[in-house]
C-alpha positions as CSV (number, residue, x, y, z in Angstrom):
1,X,71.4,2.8,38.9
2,X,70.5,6.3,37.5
3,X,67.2,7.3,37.4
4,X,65.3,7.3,33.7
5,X,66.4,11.1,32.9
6,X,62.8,13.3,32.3
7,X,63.8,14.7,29.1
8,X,62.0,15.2,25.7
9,X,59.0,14.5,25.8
10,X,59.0,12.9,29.4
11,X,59.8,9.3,30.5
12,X,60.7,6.3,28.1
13,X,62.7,3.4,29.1
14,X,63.1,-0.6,29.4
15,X,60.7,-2.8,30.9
16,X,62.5,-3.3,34.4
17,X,62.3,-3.3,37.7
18,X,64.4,0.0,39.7
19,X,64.8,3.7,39.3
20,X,66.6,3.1,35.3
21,X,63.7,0.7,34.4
22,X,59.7,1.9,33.2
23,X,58.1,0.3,36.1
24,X,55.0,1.2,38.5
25,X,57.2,2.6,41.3
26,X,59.1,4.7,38.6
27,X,55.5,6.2,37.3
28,X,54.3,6.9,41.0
29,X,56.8,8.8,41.5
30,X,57.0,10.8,38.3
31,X,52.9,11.5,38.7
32,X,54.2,12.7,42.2
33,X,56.4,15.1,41.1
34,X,54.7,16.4,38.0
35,X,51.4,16.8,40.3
36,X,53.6,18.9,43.0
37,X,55.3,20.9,39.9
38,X,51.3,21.8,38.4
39,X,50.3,22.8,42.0
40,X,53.1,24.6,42.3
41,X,52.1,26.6,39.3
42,X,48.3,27.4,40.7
43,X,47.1,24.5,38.2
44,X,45.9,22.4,41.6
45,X,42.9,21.1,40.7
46,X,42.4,20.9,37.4
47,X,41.5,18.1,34.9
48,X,44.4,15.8,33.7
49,X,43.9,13.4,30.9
50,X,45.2,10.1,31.0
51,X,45.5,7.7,27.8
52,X,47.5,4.5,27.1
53,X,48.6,2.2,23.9
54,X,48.3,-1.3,24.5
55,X,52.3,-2.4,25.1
56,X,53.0,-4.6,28.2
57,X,52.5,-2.5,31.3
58,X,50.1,0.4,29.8
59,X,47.0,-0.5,31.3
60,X,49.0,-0.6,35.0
61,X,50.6,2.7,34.4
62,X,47.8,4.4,33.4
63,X,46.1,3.5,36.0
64,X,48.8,3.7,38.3
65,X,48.9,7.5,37.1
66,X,45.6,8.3,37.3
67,X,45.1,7.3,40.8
68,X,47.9,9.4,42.4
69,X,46.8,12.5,40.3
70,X,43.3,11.8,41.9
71,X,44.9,12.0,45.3
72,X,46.7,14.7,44.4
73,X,42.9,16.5,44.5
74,X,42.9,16.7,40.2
75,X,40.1,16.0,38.2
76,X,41.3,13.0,36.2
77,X,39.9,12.1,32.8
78,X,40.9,8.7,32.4
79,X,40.6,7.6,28.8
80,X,38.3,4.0,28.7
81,X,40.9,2.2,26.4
82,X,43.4,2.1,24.6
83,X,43.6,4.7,22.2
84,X,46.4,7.2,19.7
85,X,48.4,8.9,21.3
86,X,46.9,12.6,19.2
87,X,43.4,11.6,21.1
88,X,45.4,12.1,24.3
89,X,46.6,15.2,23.0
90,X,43.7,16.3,21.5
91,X,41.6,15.8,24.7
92,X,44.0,17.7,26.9
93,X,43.0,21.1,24.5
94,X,39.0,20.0,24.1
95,X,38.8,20.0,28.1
96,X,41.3,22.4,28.8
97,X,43.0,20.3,31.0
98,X,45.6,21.5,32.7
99,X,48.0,18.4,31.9
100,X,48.0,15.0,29.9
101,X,50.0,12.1,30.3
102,X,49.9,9.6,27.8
103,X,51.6,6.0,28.7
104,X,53.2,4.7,25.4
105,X,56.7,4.0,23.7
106,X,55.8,5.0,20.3
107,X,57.5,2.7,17.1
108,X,60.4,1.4,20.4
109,X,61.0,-2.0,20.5
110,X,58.7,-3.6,22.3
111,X,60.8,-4.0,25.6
112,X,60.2,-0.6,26.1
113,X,57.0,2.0,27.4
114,X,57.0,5.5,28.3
115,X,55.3,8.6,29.9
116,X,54.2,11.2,27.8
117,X,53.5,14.8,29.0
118,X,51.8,17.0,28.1
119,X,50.7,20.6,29.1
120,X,47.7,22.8,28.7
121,X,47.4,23.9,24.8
122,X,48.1,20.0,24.1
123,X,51.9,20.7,23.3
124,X,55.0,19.0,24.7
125,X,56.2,20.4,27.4
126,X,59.7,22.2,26.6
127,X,62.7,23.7,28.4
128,X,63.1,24.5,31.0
129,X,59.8,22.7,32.5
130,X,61.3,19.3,31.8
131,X,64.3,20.1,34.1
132,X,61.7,21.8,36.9
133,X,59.6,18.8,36.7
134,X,62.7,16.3,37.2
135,X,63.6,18.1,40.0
136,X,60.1,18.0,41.4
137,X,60.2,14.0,40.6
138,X,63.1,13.8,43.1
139,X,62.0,16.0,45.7
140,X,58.3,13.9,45.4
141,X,57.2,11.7,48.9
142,X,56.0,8.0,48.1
143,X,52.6,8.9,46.3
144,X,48.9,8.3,47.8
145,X,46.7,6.9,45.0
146,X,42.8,7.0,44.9
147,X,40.7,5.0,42.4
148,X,39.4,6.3,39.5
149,X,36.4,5.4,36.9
150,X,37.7,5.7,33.7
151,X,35.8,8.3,31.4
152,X,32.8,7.7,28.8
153,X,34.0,7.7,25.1
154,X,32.9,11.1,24.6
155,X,35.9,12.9,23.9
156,X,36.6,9.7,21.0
157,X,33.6,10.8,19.5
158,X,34.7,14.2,19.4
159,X,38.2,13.7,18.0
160,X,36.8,11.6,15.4
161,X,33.9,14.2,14.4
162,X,36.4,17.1,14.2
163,X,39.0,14.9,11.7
164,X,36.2,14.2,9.6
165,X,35.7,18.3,8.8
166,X,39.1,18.5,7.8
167,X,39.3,17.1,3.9
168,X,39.5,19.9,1.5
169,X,38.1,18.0,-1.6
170,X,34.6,15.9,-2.3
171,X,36.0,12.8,-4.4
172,X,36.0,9.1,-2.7
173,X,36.8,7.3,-5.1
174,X,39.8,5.4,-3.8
175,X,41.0,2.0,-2.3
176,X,42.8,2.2,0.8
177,X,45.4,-0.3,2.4
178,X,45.9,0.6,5.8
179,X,48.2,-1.0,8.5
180,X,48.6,0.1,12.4
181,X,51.4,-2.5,12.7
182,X,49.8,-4.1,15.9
183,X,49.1,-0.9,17.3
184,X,46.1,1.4,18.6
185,X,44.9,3.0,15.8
186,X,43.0,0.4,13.7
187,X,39.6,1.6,14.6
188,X,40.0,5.1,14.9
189,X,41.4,5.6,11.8
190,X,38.8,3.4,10.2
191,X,36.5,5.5,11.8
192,X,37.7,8.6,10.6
193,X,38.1,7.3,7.1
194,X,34.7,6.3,7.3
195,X,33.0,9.2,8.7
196,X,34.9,11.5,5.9
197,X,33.6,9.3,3.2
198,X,36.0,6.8,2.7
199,X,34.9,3.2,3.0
200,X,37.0,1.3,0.3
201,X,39.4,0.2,3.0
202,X,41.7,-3.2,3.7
203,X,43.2,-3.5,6.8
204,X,46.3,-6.1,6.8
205,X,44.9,-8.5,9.0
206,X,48.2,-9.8,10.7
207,X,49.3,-6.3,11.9
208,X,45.2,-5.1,13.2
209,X,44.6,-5.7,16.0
210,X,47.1,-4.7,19.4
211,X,49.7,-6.7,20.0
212,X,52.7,-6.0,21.9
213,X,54.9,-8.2,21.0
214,X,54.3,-7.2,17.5
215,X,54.9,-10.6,16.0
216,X,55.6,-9.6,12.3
217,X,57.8,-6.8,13.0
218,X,61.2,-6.7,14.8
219,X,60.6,-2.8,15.0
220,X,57.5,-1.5,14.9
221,X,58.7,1.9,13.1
222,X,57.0,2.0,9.1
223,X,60.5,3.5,8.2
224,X,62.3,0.4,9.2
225,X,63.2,-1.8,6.1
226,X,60.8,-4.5,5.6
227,X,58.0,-3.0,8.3
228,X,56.0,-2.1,5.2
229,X,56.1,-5.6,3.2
230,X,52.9,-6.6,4.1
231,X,51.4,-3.8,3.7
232,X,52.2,-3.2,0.3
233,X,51.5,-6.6,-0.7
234,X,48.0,-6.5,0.0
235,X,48.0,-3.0,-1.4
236,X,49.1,-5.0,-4.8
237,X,46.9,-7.7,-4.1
238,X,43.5,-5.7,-4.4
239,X,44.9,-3.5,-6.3
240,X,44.8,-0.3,-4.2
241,X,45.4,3.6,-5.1
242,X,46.8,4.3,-1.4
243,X,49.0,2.6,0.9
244,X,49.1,4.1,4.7
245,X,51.4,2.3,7.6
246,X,50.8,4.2,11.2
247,X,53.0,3.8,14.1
248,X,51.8,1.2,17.3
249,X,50.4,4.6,18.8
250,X,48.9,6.5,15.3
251,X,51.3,9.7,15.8
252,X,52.9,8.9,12.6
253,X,52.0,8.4,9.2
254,X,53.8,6.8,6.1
255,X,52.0,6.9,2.6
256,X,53.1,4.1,-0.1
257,X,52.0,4.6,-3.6
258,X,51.9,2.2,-7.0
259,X,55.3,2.8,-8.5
260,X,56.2,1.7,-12.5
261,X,56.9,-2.2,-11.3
262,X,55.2,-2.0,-7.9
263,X,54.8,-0.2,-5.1
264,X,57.0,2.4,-2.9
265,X,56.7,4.1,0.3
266,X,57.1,8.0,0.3
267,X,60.0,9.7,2.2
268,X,58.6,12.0,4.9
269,X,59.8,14.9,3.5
270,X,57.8,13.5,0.2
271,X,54.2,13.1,1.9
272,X,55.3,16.5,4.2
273,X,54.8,18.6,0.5
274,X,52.6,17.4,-0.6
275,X,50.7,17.2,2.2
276,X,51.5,21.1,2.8
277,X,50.3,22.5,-0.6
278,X,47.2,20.2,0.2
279,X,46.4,22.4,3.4
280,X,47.8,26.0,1.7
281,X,45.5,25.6,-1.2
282,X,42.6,26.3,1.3
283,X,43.8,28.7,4.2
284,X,43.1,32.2,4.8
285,X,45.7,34.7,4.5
286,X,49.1,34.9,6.0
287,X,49.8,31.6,6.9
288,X,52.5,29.8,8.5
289,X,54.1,26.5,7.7
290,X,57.0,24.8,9.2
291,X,59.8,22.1,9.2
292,X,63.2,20.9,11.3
293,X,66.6,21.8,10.1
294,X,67.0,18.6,8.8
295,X,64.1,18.1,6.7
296,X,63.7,19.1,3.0
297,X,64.7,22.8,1.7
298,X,61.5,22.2,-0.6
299,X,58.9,23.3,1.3
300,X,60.6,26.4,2.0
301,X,60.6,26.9,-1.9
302,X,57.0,26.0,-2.3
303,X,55.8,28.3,0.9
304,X,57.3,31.1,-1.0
305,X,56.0,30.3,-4.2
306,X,52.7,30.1,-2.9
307,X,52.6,33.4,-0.8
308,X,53.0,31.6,2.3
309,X,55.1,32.0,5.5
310,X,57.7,29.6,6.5
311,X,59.5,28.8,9.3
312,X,62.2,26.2,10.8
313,X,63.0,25.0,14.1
314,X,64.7,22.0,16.2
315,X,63.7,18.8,15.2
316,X,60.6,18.0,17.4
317,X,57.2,18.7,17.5
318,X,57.6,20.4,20.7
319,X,58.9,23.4,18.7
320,X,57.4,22.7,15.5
321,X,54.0,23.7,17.5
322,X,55.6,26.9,18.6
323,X,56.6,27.7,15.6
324,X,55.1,31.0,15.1
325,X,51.3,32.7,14.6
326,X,49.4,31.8,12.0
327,X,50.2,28.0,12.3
328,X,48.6,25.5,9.4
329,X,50.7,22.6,9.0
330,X,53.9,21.3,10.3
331,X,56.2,18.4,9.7
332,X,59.1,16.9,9.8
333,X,61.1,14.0,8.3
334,X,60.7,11.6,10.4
335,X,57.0,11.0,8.9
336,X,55.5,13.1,11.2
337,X,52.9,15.6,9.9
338,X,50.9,18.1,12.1
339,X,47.4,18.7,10.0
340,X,45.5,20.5,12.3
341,X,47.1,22.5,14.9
342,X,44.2,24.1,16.5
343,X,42.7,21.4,17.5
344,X,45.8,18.8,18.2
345,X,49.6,20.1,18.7
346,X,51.4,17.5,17.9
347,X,51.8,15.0,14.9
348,X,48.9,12.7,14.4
349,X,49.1,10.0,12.2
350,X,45.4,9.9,11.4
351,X,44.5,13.2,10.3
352,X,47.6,13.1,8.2
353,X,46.5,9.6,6.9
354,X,43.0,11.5,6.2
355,X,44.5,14.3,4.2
356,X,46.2,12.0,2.3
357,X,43.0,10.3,1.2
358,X,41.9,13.2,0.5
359,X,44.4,14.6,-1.8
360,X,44.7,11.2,-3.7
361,X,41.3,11.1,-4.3
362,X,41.2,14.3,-5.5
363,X,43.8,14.0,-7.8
364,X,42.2,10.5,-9.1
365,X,39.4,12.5,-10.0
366,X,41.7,14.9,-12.0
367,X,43.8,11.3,-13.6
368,X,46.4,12.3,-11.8
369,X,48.5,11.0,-9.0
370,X,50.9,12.2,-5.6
371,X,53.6,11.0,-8.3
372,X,52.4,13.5,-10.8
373,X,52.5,15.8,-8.3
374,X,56.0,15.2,-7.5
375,X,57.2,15.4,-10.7
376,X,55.5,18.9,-11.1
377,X,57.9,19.7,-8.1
378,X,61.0,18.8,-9.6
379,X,59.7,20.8,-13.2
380,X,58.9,23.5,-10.9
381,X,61.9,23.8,-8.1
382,X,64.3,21.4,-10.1
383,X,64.8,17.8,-8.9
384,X,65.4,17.5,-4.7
385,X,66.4,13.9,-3.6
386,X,66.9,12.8,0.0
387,X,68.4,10.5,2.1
388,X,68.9,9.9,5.7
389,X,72.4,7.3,6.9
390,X,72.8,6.3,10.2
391,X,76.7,6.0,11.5
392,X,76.6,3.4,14.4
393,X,79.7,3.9,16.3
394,X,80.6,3.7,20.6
395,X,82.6,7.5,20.1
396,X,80.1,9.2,17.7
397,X,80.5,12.4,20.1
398,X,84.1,12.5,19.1
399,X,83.6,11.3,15.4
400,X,81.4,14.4,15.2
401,X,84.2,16.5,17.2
402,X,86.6,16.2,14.7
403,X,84.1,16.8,12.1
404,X,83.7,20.2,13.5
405,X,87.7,20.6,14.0
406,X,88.3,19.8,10.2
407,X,85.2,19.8,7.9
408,X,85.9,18.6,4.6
409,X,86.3,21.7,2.3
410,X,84.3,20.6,-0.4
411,X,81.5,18.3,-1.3
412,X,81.1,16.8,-4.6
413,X,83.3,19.6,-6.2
414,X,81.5,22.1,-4.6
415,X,83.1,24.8,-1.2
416,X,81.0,24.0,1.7
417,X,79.8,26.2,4.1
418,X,79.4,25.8,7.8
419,X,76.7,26.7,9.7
420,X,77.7,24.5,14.3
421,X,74.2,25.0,15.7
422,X,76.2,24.5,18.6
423,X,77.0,27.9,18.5
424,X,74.4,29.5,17.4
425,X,72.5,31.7,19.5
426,X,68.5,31.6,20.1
427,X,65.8,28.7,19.4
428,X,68.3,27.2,17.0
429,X,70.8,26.1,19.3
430,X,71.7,22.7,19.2
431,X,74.1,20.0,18.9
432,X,74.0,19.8,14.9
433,X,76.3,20.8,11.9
434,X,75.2,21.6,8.8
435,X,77.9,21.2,5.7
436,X,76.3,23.3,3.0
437,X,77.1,23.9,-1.0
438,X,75.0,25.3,-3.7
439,X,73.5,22.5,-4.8
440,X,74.0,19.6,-1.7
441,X,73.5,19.7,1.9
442,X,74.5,17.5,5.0
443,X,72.9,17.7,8.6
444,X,74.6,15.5,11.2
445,X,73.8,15.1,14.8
446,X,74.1,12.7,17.5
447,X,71.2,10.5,18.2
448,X,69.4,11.5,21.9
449,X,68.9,7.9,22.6
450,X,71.8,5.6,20.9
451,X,75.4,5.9,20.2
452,X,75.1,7.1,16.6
453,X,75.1,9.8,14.2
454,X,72.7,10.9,11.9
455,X,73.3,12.1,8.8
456,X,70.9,14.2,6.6
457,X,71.5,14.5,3.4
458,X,69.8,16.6,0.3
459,X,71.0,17.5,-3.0
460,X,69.1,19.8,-5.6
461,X,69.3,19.9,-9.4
462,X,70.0,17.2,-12.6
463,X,72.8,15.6,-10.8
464,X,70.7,14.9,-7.6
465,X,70.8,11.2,-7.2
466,X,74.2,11.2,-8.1
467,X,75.2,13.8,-5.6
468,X,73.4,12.0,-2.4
469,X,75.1,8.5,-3.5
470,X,78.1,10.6,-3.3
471,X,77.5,11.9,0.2
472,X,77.0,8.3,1.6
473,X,80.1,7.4,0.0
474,X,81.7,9.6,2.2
475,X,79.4,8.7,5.5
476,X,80.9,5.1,4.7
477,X,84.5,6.3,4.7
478,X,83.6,7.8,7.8
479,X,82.7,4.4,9.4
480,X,86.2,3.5,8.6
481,X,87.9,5.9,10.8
482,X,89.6,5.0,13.6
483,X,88.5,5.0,17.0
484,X,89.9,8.7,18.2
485,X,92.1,7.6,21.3
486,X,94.3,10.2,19.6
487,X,93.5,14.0,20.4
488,X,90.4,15.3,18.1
489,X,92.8,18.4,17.0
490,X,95.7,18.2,15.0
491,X,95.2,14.6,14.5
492,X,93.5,14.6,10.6
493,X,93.1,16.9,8.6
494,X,90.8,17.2,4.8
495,X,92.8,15.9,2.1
496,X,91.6,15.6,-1.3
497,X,90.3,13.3,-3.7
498,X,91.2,13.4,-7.2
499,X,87.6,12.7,-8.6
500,X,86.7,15.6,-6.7
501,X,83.5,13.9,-4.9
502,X,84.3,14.2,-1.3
503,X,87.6,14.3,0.7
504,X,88.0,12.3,3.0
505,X,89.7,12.4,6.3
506,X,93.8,11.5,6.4
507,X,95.7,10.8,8.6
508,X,99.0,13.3,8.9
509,X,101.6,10.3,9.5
510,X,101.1,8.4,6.3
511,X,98.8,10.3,3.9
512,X,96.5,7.0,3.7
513,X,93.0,7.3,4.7
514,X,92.4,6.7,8.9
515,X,91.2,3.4,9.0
């Protein structure tokens, strides 16, 4: 059995017992190594802050963690309950801790858990730490532990007090529907809501309280299809202005709003511009915001229009943080928005949840709504619809190899440019390839945890919709080719399709499409 890799963000795994499997034994020993890589480092010593969600096994691993840091001769902050993940990462920069380690799987299934790490500032830890710490793990002797009392709620307070300063506007006027889809962060975010002003909120009872075996939801992730269904029926039931679905562990955020004939959620890249302009319109000067190379080219468009900076990185908050000077707001696609960098450097599902408030109150107060301001986007930067298509396949690494060796030469009538971030040099290095055309644009790259591809699309102008339906068309033919036990080169090649949409891959032997 291999050992649970230290990668991303740090551990996260299955529920199991040995080296492969989240387990006590495995956190021991990574708290062992990551202590010996701090000391290592002159950081001996200091305070480390431990927090947890509530999924099966937190509450030991925290503890578990805690304890062997202690014995390690740190100062350990041991958060009292379970709380969001972006208090974790919020007290690490408040106390100037030297590290935090926050025990949670995110939206997994609920077979899994994870480790969390995080370094002074409150960012993720990044290359090449994660590789230095993994080494450290494996070099680590069996762990001593020494009890710990967990801390007051203190640093809660504080969280909750500095989220409150951030709305821009003074209107409250608004009903809220808010789920944490049996996660942690019912009563912070209530909390925050609250101590901002607003206190016309439901809570959908079923999903409230933690549960971690999240009954209602086979994935607790708002993007899945049906994780929202409750949510926005009560939103139609007491006729709310707002929708807002966090994650189990409140890092992410997605915003539903009343549609003509019901209610929709908002893509990420939808609540990540508006939430942006929200944070520009009251920023001092020169400042920076910043998206993945798979989100949305509209918010490099509105940055500009608005005199601000803009930047792109890697997908990941890890370099969204480190993104440049001047940071105000970050995002990406994957309804993740970072409101408040200096105090928390990372996404954080409440504050953005906050913000949201905030600006649809505001624009209540003005009879307008996120909607209006959407359509004021497409008036403004012409019409930019997304869409994201996951391609499920055992040999996606090779399905994306032969993308590379023969990329279609056009897209919906259009040439297409090529930009392999495998090649690339600097920050933007990565295993990615963009298919570009004036008015349509594809992202695909493997998934870092399941054998897939993702594929991102965009297309800009009248045609939009029509363009991205087009673009899954092709993702579907795709799916139909076969498995490569045939060499990637020479083996297909881009042939073209008379209704000049997309071409799709053909096989040289019989001209028919690879199937």
């Amino acid at each position: 059995m291999s050992p649970l890799r230290f990668g991303t963000a740090g551990l996260r795994g299955p529920l199991r017992d040995g080296p492969d499997g989240m387990n006590v034994e495995t956190v021991e020993r990574a708290t062992a190594g990551l202590a010996a890589w701090l000391q290592g480092r002159c950081l001996g010593g200091g305070t480390v802050v431990v927090g947890r969600d509530a999924r099966h096994g937190s509450a030991e691993f925290a503890t578990a963690t805690a304890e062997v840091f202690a014995a390690a001769g740190f100062a350990v902050h041991l958060l009292p309950e379970p709380l969001p993940t972006p208090v974790t990462a919020f007290a690490v920069r408040a106390l100037g801790a030297v590290a935090g380690v926050q025990i949670t799987a995110s939206h997994n299934p609920r077979g899994d858990n994870g480790y969390k790490v995080y370094l002074d500032g409150g960012a993720q830890l990044v290359a090449p730490a994660d590789a230095e710490i993994e080494a450290a793990i494996t070099a680590a002797a069996p762990p001593a532990r020494r009890p710990v009392t967990p801390a007051g709620d203190e640093i809660w307070h504080s969280y909750v007090e500095r989220a409150a300063t951030l709305p821009r506007g003074s209107a409250r006027e608004l009903r809220i529907v808010l789920t944490a889809l049996h996660g942690v962060g019912t009563t912070t975010a209530l909390a925050v809501l609250a101590a901002a002003g607003f206190t016309d909120v439901h809570i959908v009872a079923a999903q409230s309280n933690p549960d971690p075996d999240f009954p209602t939801v086979p994935f607790p992730n708002p993007e899945e299809p049906g994780a929202c269904d409750l949510l926005l029926a009560e939103a139609a039931a007491v006729d709310a202005d707002l929708a807002i679905a966090l994650d189990p562990d409140a890092d992410r955020c997605a915003v539903g709003v009343p549609a003509s004939g019901g209610w929709r959620m908002l893509r990420g890249d939808e609540t990540g511009v508006l939430l942006a302009e929200h944070v520009l319109a009251c920023t001092g000067p020169d400042p920076l915001v910043a998206t993945t190379i798979v989100s949305s080219r509209l918010l490099g468009k509105l940055a500009a229009a608005r005199g601000a900076r803009y930047a792109e990185t890697l997908t990941g908050f890890k370099w969204l943080v480190r993104a440049g000077s001047g940071l105000v707001y970050a995002y990406e696609e994957a309804i993740g928005h970072c409101v408040d960098p200096a105090a928390v450097r990372d996404k954080d599902g409440i504050t953005a949840a906050l913000l949201a408030a905030d600006l649809a109150a505001t624009l209540k107060d003005r009879g307008r709504t996120l909607l209006d301001v959407l359509d004021g986007y497409a008036d403004e930067f012409g019409p930019h619809v997304g869409d994201q298509v996951s391609l499920r396949r055992d040999d996606a690494a090779a399905v994306l190899a032969r993308l590379r060796a023969e990329p279609p030469p056009t897209l919906v009538g259009e040439p297409v440019t090529i930009t392999d971030y495998a090649t690339r040099r600097g920050p933007l290095r990565t295993d990615a390839l963009a298919l570009a055309t004036e008015h349509t644009r594809v992202v695909v790259r493997p998934s870092g945890t399941e054998p897939k591809l993702k594929f991102y699309l965009e297309a800009f102008g009248a045609d939009a919709a029509e363009r991205v339906s087009a673009v899954r068309e092709w993702v579907d033919r795709l799916s139909a080719l076969s498995r490569p036990e045939l060499p990637v080169t020479g083996v297909a090649q881009a042939g073209h399709d008379e209704g000049g949409v997309v071409e799709p891959f053909v096989d040289h032997a019989d001209h028919q499409p690879d199937r």
